[in-house]
N, C-alpha and C positions, 0 to 999 in steps of 0.2 A: 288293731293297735300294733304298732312297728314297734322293734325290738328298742329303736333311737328313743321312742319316746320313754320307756321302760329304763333306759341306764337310768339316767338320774334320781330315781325311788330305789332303786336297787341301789344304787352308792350310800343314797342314805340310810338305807336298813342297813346294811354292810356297816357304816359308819356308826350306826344307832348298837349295833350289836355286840361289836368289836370291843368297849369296856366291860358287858356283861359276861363276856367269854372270859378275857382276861380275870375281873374277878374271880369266876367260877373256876379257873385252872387255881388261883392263888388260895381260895377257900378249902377246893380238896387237898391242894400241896401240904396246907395246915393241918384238916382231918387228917389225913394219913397215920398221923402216929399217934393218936388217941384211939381210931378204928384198929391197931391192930393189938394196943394194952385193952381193948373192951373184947376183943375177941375171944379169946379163950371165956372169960365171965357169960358171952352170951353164947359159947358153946357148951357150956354146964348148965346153962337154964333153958336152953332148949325142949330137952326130952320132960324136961315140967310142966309145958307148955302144951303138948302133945294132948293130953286130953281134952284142952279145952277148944283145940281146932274149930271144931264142927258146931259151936259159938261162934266162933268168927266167921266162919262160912256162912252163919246164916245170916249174920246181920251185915255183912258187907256191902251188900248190894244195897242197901240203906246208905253206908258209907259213899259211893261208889256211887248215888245221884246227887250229893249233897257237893262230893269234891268239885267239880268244875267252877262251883259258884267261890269255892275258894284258892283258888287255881290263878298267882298273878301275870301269868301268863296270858289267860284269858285277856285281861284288858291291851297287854301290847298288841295283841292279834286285832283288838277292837279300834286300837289306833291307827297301825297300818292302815287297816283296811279304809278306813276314813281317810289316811292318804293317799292311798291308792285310789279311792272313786275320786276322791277332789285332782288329784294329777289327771285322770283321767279327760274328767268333765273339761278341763281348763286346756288340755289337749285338743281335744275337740275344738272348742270355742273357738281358742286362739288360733 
């Protein structure tokens, strides 16, 4: 497959992406300053927490097969790809 036939998927992921970025800069611009009035709070409850570590270590990994399925990421990847076989296939053909 030639690079020629690849621009145009790639323009529109580029294109597809482009407002989820922009959000995503405008969402943490907002965090910013709640993340740094919570900080000191969750640096006082930190060493609280400390005991109960080796809880959460062990049940992570539980956590940790379950995330993907809730991961929205997941599904963009699962549309691309769907447009990418279909630009492919129609590549081809045509």
């Amino acid at each position: 497959m030639s690079l020629d036939l690849l621009k145009p998927v790639i323009d529109a992921l580029v294109d597809l992406l482009k407002p989820l970025i922009n959000r995503l800069k405008l969402l943490i611009k907002r965090l910013k300053p709640l993340i740094h009035r919570l900080k000191p709070s969750i640096v006082r409850v930190e060493p609280l927490l400390n005991p109960i570590e080796p809880l959460i270590n062990r049940i992570e990994p539980s956590i940790v097969c379950v995330k993907p399925t809730l991961n929205p990421i997941e599904s963009l990847v699962k549309v691309l790809n769907k447009f990418l076989i279909h630009a492919a296939s129609a590549a081809t053909e045509g």
